[in-house]
N, C-alpha and C positions, 0 to 999 in steps of 0.2 A: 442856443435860443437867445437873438437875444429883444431888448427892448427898445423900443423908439424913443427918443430924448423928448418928443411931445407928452409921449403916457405920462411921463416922470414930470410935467410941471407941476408948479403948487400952487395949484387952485382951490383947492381944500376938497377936492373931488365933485364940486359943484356943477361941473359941467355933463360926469355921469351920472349924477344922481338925483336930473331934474324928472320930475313925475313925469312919468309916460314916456319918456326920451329913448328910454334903452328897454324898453315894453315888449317891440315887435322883438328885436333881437333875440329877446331872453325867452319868448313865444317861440320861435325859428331853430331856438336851438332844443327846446323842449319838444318840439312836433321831429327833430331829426333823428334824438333819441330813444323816440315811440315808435318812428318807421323801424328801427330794427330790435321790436318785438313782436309776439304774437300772442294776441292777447286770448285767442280764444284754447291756446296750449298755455297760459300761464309765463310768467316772465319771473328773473329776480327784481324786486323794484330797487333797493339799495342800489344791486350791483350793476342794475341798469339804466337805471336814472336818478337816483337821492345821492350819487357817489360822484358820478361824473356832471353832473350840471353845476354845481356851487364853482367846483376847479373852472368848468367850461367859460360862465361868466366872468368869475375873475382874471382868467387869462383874455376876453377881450374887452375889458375897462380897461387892463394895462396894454391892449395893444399886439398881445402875442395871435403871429398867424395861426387860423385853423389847423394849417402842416402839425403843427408842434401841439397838437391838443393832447396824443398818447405821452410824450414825454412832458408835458406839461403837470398833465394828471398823473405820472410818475412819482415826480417830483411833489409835489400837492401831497399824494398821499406819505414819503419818504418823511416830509416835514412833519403832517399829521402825526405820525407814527413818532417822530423825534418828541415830540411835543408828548405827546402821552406818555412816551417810556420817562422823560424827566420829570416829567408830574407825579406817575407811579413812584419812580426813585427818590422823590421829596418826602411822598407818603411813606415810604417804608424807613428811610432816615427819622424820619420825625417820630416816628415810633419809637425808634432806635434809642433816641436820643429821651424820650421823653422815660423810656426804663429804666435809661443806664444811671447809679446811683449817684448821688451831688459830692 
């Protein structure tokens, strides 16, 4: 996967993040992920849309092609997951630490 040396300039992200700019996009990718549910059998909404849209957009502010959306949101979630098991392991040190006698 990788990145375009444009996604990575440093403009302070001012170019994605002018109101309305990246509107339709985020519209297009929201109506994609609704064609493949059915709503009158009930869908998971997490697992089929609150999980993969946030990944879906941030991989195209940076750039990354559609092709790489499954290993994108892989990744996304591998990090996610990284992120909360050392937050968990902060919490349970600090505990640790806050028992063990001075």
């Amino acid at each position: 996967m990788s990145v375009p040396a444009s996604a990575l300039a440093d403009d302070g992200g001012a170019r994605h993040l002018q109101r309305g700019r990246r509107m339709p996009d985020i519209e297009a990718l929201v109506e994609d992920l609704l064609d493949g549910v059915d709503a009158n059998r009930g869908f998971d909404f997490m697992h089929q849309l609150a999980r993969p849209l946030p990944a879906r957009v941030m991989a195209r502010l940076m750039g990354i092609d559609d092709a790489e959306d499954r290993r994108f949101i892989a990744w996304s979630d591998d990090l996610a997951a990284f992120i909360g098991a050392s937050s968990l392991l902060f919490l349970l040190f600090e505990g640790v630490l806050t028992r063990r006698p001075q």
